[in-house]
ROFITI-161516 format. One record per atom (N, C-alpha, C): x, y, z; residue in one letter. Coordinates in steps of 0.2 Angstrom, whole numbers, padded with zeros to 4 digits, always signed. Layout:
! residues N
XYZA/...
***
This chain:
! residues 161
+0099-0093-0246X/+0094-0093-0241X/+0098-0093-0234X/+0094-0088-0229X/+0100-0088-0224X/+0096-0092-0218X/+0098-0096-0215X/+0096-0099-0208X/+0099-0097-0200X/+0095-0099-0197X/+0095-0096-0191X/+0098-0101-0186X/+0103-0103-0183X/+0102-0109-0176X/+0099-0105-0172X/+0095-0107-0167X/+0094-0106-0161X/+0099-0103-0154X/+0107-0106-0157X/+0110-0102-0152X/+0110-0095-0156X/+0110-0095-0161X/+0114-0089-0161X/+0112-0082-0161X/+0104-0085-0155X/+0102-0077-0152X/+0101-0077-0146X/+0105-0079-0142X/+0104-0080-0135X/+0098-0074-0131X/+0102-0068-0133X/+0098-0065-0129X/+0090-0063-0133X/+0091-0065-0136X/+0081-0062-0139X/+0077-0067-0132X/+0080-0075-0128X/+0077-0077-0126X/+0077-0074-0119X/+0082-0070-0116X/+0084-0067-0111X/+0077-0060-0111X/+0078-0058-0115X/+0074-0049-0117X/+0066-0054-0118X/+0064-0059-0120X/+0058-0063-0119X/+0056-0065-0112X/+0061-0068-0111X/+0057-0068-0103X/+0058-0061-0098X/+0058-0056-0099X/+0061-0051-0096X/+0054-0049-0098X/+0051-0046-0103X/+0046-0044-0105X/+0040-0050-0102X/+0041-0056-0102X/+0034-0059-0100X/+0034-0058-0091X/+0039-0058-0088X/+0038-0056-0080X/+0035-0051-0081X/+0040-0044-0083X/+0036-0037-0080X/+0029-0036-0083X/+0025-0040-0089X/+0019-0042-0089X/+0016-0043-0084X/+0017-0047-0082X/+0017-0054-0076X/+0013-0048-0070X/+0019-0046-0068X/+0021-0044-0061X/+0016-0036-0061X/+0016-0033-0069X/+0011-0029-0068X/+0002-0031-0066X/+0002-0036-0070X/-0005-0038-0068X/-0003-0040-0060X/+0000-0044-0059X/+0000-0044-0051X/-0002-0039-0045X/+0001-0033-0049X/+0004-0026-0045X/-0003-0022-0045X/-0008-0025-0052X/-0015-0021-0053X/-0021-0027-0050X/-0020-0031-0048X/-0025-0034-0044X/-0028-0032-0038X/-0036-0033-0039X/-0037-0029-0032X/-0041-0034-0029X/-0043-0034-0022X/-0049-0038-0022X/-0051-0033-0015X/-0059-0032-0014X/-0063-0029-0009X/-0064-0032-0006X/-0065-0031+0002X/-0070-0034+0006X/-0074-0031+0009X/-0080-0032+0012X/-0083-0028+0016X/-0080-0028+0024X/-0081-0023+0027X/-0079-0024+0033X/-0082-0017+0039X/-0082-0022+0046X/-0087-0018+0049X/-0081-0019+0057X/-0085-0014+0061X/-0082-0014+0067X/-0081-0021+0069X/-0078-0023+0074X/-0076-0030+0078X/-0082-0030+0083X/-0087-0025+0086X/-0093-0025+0088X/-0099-0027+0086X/-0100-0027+0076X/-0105-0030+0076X/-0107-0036+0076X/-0113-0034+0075X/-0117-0042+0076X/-0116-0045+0070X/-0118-0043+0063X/-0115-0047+0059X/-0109-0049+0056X/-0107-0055+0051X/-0101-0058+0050X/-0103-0060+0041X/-0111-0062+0040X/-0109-0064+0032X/-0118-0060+0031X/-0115-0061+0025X/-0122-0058+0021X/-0123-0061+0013X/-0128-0061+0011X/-0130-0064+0004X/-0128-0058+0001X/-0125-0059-0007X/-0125-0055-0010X/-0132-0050-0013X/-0137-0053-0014X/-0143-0051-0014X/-0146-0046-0010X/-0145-0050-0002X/-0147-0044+0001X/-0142-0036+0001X/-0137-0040+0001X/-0131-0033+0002X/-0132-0028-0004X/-0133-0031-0012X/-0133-0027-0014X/-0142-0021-0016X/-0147-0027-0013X/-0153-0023-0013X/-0152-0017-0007X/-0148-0018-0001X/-0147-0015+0001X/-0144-0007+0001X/-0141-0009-0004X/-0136-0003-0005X/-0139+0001-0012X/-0142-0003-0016X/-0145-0002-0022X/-0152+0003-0019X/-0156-0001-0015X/-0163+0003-0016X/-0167+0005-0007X/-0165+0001-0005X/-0168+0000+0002X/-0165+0005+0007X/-0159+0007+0007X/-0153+0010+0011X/-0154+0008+0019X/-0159+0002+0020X/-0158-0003+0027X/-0155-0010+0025X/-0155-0014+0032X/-0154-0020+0032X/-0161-0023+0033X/-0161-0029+0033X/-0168-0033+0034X/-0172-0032+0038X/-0164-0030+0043X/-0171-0031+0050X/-0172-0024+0052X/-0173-0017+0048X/-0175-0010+0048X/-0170-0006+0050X/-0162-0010+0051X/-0161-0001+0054X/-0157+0003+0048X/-0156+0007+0048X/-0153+0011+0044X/-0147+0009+0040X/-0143+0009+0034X/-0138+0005+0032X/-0133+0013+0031X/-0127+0012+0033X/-0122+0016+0030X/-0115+0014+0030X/-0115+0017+0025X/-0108+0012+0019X/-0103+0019+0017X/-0096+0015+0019X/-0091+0020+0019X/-0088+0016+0014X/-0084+0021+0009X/-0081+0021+0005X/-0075+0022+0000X/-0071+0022-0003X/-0069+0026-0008X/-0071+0030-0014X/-0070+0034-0016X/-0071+0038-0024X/-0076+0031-0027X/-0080+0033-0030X/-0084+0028-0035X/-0080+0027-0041X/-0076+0032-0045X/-0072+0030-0050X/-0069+0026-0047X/-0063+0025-0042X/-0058+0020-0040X/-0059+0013-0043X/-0052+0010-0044X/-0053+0002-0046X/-0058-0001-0042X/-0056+0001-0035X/-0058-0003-0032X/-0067-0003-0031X/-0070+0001-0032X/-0076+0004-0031X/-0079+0001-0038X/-0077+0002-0042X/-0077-0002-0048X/-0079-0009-0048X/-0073-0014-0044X/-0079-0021-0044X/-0084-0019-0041X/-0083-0015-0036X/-0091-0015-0030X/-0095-0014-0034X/-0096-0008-0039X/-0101-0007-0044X/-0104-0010-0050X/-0097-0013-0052X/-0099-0019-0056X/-0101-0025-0056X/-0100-0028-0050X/-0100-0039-0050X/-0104-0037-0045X/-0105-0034-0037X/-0111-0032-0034X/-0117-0029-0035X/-0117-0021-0039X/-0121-0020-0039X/-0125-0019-0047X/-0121-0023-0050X/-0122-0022-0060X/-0123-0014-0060X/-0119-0009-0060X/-0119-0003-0062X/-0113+0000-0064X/-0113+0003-0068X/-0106+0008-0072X/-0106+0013-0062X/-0100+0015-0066X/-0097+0019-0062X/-0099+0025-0060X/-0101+0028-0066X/-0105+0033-0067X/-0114+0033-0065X/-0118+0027-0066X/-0124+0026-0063X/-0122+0025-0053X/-0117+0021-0051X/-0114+0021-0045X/-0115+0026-0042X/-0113+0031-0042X/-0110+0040-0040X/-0118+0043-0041X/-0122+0042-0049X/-0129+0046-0047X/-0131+0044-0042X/-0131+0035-0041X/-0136+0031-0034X/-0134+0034-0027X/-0129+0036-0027X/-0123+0039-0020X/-0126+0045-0018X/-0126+0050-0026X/-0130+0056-0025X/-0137+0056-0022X/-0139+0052-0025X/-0150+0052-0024X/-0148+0049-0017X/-0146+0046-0017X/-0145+0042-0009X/-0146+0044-0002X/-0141+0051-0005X/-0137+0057+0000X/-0141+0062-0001X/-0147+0064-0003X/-0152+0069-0002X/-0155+0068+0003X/-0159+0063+0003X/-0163+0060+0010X/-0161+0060+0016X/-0155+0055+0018X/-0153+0057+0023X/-0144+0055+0020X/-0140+0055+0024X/-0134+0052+0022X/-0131+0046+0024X/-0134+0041+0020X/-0130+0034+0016X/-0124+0033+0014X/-0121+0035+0011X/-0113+0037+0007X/-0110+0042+0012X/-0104+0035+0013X/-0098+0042+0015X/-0094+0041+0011X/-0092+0046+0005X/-0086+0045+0001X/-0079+0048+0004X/-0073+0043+0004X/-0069+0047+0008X/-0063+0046+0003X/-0057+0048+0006X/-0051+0050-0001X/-0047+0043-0001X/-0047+0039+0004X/-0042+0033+0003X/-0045+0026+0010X/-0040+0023+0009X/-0044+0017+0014X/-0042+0019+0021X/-0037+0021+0021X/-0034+0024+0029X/-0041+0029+0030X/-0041+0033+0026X/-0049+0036+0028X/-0056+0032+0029X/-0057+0028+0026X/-0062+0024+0026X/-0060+0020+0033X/-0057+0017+0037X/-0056+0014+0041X/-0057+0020+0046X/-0054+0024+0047X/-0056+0029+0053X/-0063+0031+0051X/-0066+0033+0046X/-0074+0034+0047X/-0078+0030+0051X/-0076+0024+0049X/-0079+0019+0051X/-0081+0015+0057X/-0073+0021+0062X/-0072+0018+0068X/-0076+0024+0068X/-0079+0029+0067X/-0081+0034+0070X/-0090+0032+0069X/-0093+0030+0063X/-0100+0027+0064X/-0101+0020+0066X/-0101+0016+0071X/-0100+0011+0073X/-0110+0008+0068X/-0110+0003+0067X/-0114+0000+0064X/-0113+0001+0058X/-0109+0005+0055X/-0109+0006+0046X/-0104-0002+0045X/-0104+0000+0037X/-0100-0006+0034X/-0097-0002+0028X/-0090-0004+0026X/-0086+0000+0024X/-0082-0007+0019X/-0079-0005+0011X/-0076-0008+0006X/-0071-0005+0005X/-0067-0009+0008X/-0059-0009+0006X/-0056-0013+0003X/-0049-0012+0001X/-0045-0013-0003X/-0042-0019+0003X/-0042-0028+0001X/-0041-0033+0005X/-0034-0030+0010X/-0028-0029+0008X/-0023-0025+0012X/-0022-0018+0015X/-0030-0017+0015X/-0030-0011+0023X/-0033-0015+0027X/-0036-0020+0027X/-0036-0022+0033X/-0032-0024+0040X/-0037-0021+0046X/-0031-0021+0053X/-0037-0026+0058X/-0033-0025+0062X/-0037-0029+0068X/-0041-0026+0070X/-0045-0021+0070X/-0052-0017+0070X/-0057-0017+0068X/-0056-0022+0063X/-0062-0022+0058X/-0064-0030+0057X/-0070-0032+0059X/-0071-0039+0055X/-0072-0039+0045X/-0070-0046+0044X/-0072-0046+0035X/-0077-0048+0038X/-0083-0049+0033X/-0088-0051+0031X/-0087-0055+0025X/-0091-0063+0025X/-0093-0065+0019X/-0096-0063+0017X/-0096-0065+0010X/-0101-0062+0005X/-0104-0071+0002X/-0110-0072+0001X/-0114-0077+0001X/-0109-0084+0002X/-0106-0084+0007X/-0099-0089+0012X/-0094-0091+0010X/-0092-0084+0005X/-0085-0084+0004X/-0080-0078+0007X/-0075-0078+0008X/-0070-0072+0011X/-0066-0073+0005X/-0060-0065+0006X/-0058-0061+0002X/-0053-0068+0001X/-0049-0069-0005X/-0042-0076-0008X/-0048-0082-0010X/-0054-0083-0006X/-0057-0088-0007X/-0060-0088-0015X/-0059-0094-0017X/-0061-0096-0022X/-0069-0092-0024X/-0071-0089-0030X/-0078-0089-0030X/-0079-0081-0026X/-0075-0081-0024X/-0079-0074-0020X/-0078-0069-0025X/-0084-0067-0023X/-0089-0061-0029X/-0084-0054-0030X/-0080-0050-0026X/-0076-0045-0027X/-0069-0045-0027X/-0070-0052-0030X/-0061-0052-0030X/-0061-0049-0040X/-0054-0046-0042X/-0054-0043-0049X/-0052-0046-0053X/-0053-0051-0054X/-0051-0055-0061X/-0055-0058-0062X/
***
């Protein structure tokens, strides 16, 4: 019978932790978390999840009647994915018909190809509110809480894990 010491595989331990980082470091590298964000002009700063997503889901206003429009990414993207998941309970694919039916009446959704685009749309319809990926944020845009948490805070509804 043949036995094994422990030294006498030094490097299996080396080629193990080498595999548990770039794990690691992958999930790191795929984490996302969204914020909502709006010009440095508006009036508002937080919002209930409740109301934001009846808003965005069926109402296309805010409470107090005026019109809602929401800048975006691709509805398949990761990041559009928590918004349609943990916000508004909908696949991805229910998201996009919402966006479609949304956009017949008048125009709700502005899907746009990336967040540098989303951030200039944004600056261009003053009152809209727009979900980005936490690291496009600049000094042009306020976060918005979401039921009184901000994006790193514990608890907060769109962060991806």
């Amino acid at each position: 019978m043949m036995s094994f010491k422990r030294a006498s595989f030094p490097w299996l331990r080396s080629i193990v932790l080498i595999c548990v980082a770039l794990l690691a470091g992958r999930e790191l590298a795929s984490a996302r978390d969204v914020a909502v964000v709006t010009l440095k002009s508006s009036r508002h700063a937080a919002v209930t999840a409740a109301d934001l997503s009846k808003a965005i889901k069926s109402t296309h206003k805010w409470p107090d009647g005026r019109d809602l429009i929401v800048v975006l990414t691709e509805p398949s993207s990761p990041e559009m994915r928590i918004v349609s998941e943990k916000l508004l309970s909908l696949s991805s694919a229910d998201f996009r018909k919402s966006i479609d039916a949304a956009n017949r009446g008048r125009l709700v959704f502005l899907v746009v190809a990336n967040d540098d685009e989303v951030l200039k749309t944004l600056n261009a319809n003053p009152g809209a509110i727009a979900f980005v990926n936490v690291y496009s944020i600049n000094s042009s845009v306020d976060v918005w809480k979401i039921d009184g948490k901000l994006p790193f805070q514990p608890e907060y509804l769109l962060h991806s894990q």
